[in-house]
C-alpha positions as CSV (number, residue, x, y, z in Angstrom):
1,X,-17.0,10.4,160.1
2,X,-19.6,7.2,160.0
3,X,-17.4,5.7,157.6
4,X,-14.4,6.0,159.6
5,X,-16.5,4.6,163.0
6,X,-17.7,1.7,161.4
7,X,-14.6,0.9,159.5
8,X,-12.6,0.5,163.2
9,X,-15.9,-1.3,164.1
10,X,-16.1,-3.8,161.5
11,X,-12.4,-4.0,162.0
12,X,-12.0,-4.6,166.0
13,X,-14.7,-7.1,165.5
14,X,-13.0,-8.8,162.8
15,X,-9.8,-9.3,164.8
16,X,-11.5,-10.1,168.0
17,X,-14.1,-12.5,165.8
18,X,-10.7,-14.0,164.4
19,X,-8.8,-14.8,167.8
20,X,-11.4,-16.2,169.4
21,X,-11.9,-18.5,166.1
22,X,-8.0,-19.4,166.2
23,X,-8.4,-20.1,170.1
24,X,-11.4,-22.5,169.3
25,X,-9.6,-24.0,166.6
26,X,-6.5,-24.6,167.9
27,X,-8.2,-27.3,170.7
28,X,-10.0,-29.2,167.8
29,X,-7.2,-31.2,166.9
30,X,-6.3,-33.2,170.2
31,X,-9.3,-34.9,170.9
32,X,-9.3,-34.9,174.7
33,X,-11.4,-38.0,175.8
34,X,-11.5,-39.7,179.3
35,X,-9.3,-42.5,178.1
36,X,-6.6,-40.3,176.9
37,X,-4.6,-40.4,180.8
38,X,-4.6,-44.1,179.6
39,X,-2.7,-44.2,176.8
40,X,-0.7,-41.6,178.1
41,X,-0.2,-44.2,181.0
42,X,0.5,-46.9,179.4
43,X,2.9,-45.4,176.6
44,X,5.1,-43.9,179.9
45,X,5.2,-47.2,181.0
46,X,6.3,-49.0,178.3
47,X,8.9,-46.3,178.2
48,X,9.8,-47.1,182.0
49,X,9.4,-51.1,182.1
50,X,10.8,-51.9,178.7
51,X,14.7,-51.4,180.2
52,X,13.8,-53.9,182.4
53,X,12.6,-56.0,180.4
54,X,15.4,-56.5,178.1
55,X,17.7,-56.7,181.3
56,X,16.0,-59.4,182.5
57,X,16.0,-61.2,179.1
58,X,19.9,-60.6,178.7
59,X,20.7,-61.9,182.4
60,X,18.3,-65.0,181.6
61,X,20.3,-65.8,178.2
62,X,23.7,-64.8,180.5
63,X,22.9,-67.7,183.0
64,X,21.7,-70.3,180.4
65,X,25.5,-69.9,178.5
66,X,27.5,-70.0,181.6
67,X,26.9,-73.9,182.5
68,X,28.2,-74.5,178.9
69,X,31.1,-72.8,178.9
70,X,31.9,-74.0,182.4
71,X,31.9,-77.7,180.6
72,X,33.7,-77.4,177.6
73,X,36.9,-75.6,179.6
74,X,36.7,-79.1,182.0
């Protein structure tokens, strides 16, 4: 009857030991630090002002053509 008690003791605290190891463990790889919200930041903004970027690079190269074609049709 010992036996038996300890063998569920050793085995609750072996699962219980092993989920809170996996819930430690699992944090370990992202690296939280306080200039993470920056790079997070600045990646989503990238994302949001590169559109406008290029459209402002495309209507720049637009209006430099359009005196030139307007000449060679004269």
């Amino acid at each position: 009857m010992k036996t038996c008690w300890l063998k569920n003791i050793l085995a609750i605290l072996l699962c219980a030991s092993s989920t809170a190891q996996a819930a430690v463990d699992s944090y370990r790889f992202a690296h939280v630090t306080i200039s993470t919200p920056w790079y997070i930041f600045i990646f989503l903004m990238m994302g949001v002002f590169a559109p406008f970027i290029l459209m402002v690079i495309l209507a720049w190269r637009s209006a430099m053509r359009k005196p030139e074609q307007n000449e060679n049709k004269k």
